[in-house]
KEDREN-60739 format. One line per 2 residues: number of its first residue (from 1); for each residue x, y, z negated of N, C-alpha, C. Coordinates in Angstrom, 1 decimal. Each point is the difference from the previous one (the first is absolute). Layout:
! KEDREN-60739
NUM> X Y Z X Y Z X Y Z ~ ...
//
This chain:
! KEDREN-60739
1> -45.9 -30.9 -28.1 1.4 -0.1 0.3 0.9 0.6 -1.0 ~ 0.6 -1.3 -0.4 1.4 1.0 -1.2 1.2 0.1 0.7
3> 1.2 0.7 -0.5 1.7 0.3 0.2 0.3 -1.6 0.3 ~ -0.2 -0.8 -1.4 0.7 -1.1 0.4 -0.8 -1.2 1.4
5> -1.1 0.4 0.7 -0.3 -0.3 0.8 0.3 0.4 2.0 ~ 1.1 0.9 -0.5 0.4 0.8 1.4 1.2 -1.4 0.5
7> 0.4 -0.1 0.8 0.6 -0.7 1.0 0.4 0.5 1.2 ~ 1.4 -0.4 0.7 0.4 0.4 0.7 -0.9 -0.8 1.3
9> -0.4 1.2 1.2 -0.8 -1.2 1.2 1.0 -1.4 0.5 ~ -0.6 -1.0 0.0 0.4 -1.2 0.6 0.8 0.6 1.2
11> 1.3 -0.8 0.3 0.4 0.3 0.8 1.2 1.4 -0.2 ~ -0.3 0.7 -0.9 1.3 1.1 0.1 0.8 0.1 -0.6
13> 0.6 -1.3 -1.1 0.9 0.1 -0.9 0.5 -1.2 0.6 ~ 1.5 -0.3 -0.5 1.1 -1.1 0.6 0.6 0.0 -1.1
15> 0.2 -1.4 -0.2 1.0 -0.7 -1.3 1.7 0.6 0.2 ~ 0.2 0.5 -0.9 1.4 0.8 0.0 0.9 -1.8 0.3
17> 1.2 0.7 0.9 0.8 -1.1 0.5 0.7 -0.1 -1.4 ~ 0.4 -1.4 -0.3 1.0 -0.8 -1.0 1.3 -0.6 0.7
19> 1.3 1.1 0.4 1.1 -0.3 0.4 1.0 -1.1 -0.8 ~ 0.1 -0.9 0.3 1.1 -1.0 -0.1 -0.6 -0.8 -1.4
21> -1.0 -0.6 0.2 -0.6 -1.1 -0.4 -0.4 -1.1 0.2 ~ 1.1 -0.3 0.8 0.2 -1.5 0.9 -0.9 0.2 1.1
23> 0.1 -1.1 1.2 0.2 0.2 1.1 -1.6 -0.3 0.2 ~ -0.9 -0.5 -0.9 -1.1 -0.1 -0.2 -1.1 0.9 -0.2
25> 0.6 1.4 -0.3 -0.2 1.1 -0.2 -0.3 1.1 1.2 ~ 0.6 -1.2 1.1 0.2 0.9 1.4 1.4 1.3 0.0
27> 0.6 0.5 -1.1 0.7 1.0 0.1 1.2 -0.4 -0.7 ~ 0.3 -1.3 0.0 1.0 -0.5 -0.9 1.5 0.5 0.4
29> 1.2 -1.1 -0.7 1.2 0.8 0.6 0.5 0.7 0.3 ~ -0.1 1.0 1.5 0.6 1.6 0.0 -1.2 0.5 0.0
31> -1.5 -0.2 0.1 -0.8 0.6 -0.9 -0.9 1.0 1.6 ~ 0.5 -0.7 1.2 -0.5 0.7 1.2 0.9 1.1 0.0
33> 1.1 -0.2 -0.3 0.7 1.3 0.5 1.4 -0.3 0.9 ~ 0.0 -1.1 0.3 1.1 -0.5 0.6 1.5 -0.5 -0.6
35> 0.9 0.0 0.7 1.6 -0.5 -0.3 0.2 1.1 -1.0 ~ 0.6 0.5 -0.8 1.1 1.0 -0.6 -0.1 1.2 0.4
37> 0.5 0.6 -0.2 0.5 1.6 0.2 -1.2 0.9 -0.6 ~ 0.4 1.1 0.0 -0.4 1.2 -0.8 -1.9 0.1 0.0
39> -0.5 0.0 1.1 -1.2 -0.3 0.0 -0.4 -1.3 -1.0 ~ 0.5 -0.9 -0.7 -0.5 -1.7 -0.4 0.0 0.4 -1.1
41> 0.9 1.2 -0.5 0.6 -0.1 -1.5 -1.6 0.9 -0.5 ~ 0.1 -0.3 -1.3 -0.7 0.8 -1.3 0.1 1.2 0.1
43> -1.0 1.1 0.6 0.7 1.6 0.2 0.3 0.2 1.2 ~ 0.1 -0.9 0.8 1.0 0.3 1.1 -0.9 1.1 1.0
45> -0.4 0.7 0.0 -0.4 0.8 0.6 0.8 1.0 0.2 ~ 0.5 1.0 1.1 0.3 1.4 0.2 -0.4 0.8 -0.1
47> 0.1 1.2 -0.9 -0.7 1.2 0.6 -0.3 0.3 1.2 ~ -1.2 1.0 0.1 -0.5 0.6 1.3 1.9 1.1 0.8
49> 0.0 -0.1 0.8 0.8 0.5 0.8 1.7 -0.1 -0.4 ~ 0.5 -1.3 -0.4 1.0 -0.7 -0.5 0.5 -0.5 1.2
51> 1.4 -0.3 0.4 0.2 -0.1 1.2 1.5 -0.8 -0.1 ~ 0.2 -0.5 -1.4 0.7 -1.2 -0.4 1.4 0.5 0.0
53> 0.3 1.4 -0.4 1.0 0.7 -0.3 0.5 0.6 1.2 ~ -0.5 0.5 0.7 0.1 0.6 1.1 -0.8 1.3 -0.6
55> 0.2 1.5 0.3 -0.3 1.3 -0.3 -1.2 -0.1 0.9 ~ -1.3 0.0 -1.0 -1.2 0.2 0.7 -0.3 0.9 0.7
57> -1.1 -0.2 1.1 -0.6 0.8 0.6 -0.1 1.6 -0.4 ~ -1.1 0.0 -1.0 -0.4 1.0 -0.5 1.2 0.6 -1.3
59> 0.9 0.1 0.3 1.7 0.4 -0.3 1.1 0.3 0.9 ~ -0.6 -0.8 1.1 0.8 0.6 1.5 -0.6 0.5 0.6
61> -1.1 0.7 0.1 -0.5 0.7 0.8 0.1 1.9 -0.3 ~ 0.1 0.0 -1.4 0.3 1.6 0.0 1.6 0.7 0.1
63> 0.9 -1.5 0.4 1.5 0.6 0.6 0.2 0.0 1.6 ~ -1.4 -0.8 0.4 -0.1 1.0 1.6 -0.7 1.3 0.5
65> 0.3 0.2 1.4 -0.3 1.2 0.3 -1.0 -0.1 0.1 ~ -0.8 1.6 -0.4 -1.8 0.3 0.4 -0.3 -0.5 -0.9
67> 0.2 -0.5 -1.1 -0.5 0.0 -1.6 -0.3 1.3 -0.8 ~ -0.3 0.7 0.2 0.1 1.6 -0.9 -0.1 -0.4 -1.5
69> 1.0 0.1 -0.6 0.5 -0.2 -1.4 -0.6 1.2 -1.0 ~ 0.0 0.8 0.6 0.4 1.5 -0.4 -1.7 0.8 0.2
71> 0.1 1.5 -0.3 -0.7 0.5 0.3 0.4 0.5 1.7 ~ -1.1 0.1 0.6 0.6 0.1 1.4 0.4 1.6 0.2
73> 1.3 0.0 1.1 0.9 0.8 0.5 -1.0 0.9 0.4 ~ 0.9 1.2 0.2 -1.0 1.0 0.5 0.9 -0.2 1.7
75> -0.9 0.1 0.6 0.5 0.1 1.6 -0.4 1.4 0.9 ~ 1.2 0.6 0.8 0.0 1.2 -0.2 -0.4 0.2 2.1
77> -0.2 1.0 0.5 0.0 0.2 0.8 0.9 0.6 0.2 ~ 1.7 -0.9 1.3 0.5 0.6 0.2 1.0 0.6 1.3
79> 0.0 1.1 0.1 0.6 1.2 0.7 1.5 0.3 0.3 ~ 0.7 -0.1 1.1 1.2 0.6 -0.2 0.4 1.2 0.6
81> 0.6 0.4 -0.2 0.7 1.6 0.2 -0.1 0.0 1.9 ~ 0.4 -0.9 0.9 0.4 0.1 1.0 -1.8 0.2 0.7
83> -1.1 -0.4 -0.6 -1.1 0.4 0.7 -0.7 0.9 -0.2 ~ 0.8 1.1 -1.1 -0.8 1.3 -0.3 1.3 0.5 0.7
85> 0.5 0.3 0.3 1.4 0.6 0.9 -0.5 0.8 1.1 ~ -1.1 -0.7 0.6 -0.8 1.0 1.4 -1.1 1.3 -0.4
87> 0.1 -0.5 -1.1 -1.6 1.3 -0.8 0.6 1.3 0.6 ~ -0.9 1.2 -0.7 0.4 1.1 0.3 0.5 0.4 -1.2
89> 0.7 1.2 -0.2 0.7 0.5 -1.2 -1.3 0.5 -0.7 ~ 0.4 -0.1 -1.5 -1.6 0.5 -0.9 -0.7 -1.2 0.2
91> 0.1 -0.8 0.0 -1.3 -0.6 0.4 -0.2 -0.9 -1.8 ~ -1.3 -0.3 -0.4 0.1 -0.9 -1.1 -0.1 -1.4 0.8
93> 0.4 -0.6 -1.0 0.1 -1.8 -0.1 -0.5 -0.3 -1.2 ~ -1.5 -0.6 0.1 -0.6 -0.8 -0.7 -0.5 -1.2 1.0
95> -0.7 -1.3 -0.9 -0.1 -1.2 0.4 -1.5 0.2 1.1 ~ -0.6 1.4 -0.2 -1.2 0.4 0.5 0.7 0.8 1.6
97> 0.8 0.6 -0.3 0.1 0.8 1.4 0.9 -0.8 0.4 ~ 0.6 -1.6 0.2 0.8 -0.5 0.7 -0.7 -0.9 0.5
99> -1.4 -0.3 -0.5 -0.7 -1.3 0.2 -1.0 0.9 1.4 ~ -0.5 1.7 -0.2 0.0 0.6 0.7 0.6 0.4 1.6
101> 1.7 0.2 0.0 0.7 0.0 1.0 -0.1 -1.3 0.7 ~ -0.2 -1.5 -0.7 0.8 -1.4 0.5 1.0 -0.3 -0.3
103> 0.8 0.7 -0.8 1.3 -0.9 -0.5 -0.2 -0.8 -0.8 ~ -1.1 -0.4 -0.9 -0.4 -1.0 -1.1 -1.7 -0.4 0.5
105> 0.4 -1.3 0.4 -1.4 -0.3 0.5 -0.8 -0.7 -0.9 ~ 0.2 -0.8 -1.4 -0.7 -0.5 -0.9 0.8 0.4 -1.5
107> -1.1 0.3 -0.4 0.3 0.6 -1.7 0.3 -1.4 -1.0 ~ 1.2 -0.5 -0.3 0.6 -1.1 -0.5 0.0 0.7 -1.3
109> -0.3 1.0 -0.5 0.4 0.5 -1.4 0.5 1.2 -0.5 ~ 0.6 0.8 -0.9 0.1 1.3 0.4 1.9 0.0 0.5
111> -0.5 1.2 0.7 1.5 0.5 0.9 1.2 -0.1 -1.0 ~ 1.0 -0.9 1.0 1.5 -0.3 -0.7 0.9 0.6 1.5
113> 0.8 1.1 -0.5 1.1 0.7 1.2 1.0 -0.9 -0.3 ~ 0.4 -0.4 0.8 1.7 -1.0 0.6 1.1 1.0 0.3
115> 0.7 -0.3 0.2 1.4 1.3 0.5 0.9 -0.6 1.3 ~ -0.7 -1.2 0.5 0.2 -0.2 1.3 0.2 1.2 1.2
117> 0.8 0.0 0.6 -0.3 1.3 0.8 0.2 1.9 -0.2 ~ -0.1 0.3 0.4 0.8 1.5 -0.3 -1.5 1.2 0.2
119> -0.1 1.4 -0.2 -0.6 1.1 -0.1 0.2 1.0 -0.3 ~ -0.1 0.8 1.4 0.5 1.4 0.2 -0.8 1.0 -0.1
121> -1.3 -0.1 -0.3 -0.9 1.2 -0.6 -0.6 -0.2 -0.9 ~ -0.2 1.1 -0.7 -0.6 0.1 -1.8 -1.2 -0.8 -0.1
123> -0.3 -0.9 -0.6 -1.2 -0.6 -0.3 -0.7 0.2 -1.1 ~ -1.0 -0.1 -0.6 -0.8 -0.2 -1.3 -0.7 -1.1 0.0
125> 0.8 -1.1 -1.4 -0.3 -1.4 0.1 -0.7 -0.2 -0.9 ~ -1.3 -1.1 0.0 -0.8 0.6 -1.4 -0.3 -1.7 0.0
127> 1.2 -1.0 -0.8 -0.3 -1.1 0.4 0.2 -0.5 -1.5 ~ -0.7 -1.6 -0.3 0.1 -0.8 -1.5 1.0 -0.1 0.2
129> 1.3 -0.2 0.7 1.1 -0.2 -0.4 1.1 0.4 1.1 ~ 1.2 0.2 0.0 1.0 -0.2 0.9 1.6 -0.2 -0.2
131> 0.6 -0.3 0.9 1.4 -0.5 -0.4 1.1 1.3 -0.6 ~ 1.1 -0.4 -0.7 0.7 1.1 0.1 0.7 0.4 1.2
133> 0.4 -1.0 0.4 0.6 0.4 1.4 -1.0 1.3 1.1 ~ -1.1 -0.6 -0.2 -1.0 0.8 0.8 -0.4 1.6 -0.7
135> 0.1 -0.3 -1.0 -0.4 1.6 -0.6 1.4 1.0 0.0 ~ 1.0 -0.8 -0.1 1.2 0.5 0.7 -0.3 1.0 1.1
137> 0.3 -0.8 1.0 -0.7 0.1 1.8 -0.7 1.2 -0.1 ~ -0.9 -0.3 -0.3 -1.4 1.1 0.0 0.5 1.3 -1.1
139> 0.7 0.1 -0.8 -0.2 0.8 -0.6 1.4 1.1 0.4 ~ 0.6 -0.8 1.1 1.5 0.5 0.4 -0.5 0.5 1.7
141> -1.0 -0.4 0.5 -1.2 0.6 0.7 -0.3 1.6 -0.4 ~ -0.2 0.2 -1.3 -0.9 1.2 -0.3 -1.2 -0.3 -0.7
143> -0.4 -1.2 0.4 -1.2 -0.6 -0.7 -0.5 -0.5 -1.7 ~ -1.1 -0.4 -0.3 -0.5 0.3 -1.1 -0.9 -2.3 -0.1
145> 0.4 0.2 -1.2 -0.6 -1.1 -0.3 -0.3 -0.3 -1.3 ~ -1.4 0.2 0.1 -1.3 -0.4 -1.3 0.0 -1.9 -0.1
147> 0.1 -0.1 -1.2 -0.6 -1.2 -0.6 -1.3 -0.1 -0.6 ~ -1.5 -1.1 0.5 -1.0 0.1 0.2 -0.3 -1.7 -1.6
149> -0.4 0.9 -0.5 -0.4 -1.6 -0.7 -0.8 -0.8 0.7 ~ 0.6 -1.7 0.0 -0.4 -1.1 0.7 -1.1 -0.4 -0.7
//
């Protein structure tokens, strides 16, 4: 057996189609592609995900919501002034001793103070973050508030 003796098996090769070689040709005239329009023409193909000047799919989908564009948010666990209001005076407030008492029943992320609501005894706040309004409150209380890196 030589090179020039290999052949393709009977059966698995097809005669390339001959478009518009008269009608004897079987593919004559529009050439099996029908009447006109953009499919008939030379080229006429669309890109994959073309939508015939209309702002594609995958172009409108990252100007709706729940797309995360970005690096994702940090989401905080949060607290407002009006539910530490019952504590006892001295007491600390961390995201561990409130998940302790029941005032925060799932840990969403680290502790964020709100300034919702009012407090009349000294606290010690040991939270990733809180409002000004709230450190106001608390610190016009008597109380003390630590910032905890997040």
């Amino acid at each position: 057996m030589r090179l020039e003796d290999i052949r393709p098996q009977a059966g698995s090769t097809r005669r390339r189609r001959r478009l518009g070689r008269g009608v004897s040709a079987g593919q004559g005239a529009s050439c099996g592609k029908g009447m006109r329009g953009q499919k008939a023409r030379k080229g006429g193909s669309t890109r994959p995900g073309f939508e015939g000047g209309q702002t594609p799919l995958y172009r409108r989908l990252p100007k709706l919501k729940h797309f995360p564009r970005y690096t994702r948010r940090l989401e905080y666990t949060l607290v407002n002034l009006r539910a530490l209001a019952d504590l006892p005076a001295g007491s600390e407030v961390s995201l561990q001793s409130l998940m302790e008492r029941g005032i925060v029943t799932t840990n969403d992320g680290p502790l964020k103070i709100l300034g919702d609501g009012e407090v009349s005894v000294p606290l010690t706040i040991r939270a990733a973050a809180i409002t000004a309004s709230a450190k106001v409150k608390v610190e016009a209380a008597g109380g003390r508030v630590e910032i905890l890196g997040s």
